[in-house]
C-alpha positions in Angstrom: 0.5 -33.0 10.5 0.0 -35.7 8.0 2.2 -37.3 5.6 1.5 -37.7 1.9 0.6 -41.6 1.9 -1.9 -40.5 4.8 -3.8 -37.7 2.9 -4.0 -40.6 0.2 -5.3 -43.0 2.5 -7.7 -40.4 4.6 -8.8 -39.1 1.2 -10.4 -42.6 0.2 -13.0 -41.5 2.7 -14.6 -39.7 -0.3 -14.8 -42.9 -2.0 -16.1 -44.9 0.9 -18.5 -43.2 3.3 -21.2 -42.9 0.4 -20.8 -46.9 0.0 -20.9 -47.6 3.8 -23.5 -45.3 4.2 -25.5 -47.1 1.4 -24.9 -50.6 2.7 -25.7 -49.2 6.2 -28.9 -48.1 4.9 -29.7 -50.8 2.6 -28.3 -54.1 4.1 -25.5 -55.3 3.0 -25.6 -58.6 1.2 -24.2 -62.0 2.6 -21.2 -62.9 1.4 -20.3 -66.2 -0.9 -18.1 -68.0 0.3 -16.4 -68.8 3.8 -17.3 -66.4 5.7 -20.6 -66.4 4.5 -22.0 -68.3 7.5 -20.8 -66.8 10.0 -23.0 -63.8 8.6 -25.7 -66.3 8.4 -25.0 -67.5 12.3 -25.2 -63.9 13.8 -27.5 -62.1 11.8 -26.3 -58.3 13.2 -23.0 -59.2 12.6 -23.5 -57.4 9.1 -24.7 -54.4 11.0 -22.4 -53.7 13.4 -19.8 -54.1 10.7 -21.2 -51.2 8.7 -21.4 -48.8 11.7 -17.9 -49.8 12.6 -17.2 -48.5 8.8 -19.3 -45.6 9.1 -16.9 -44.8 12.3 -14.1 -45.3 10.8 -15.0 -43.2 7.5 -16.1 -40.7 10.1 -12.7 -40.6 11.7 -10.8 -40.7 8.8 -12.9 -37.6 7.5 -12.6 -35.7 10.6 -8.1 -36.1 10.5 -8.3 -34.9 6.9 -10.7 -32.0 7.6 -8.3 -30.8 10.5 -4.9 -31.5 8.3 -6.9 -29.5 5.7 -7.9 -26.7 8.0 -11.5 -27.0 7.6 -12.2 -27.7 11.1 -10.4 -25.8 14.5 -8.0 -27.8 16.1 -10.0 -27.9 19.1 -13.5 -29.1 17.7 -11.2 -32.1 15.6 -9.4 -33.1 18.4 -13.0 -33.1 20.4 -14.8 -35.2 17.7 -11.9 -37.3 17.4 -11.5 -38.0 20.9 -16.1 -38.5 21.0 -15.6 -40.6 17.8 -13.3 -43.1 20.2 -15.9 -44.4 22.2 -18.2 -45.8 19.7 -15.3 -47.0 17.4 -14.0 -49.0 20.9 -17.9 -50.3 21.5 -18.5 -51.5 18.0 -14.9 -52.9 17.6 -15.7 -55.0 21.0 -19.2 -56.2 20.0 -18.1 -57.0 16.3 -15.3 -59.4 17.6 -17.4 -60.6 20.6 -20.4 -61.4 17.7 -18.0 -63.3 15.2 -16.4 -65.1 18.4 -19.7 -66.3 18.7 -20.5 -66.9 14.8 -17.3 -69.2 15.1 -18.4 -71.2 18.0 -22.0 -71.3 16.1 -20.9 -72.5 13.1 -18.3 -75.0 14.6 -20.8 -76.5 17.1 -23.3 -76.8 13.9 -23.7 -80.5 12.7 -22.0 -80.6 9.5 -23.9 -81.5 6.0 
């Protein structure tokens, strides 16, 4: 059972799978600013960010289909619990990459 303030928060899925998808699809751009090279260091950093969103939009969508009653109990709590193992993967490698971006940039001669 969810509570209002997360129905509001799951329910932002709507808003933000089409844009991860989109930036998944498309590339998404480099950033200005700090973190920008970083993103120019590890070049799949960008990526693995966007499937980690598309994971996380997919999990989000999947606990607001079950609160909903779209989806059985059993099939949510299955795709939930299949939906765990690539989140946990792409949560590792994105730190393990921008670990690396960091130690990249840092070891870089500065301008």
């Amino acid at each position: 059972m969810l509570t209002a303030i997360a129905i509001a928060l799951h329910s932002f899925v709507f808003l933000l799978l089409p844009i991860a998808l989109y930036s998944l699809w498309c590339g998404s751009p480099i950033p200005n600013g700090p973190l920008g090279n970083y993103f120019r260091a590890v070049k799949s950093l960008r990526f693995v960010g966007d499937l980690f969103f598309v994971v996380v939009c997919g999990v989000s969508a999947v606990k607001l289909a079950l609160h909903l009653g779209i989806l059985a109990p059993v099939v949510g709590e299955t795709l939930v619990a299949y939906l765990g193992f690539p989140f946990m993967g792409l949560l590792l490698s994105y730190l393990a990459m921008f670990a690396r971006a960091v130690i990249l940039v840092r070891r870089a001669p500065s301008p």
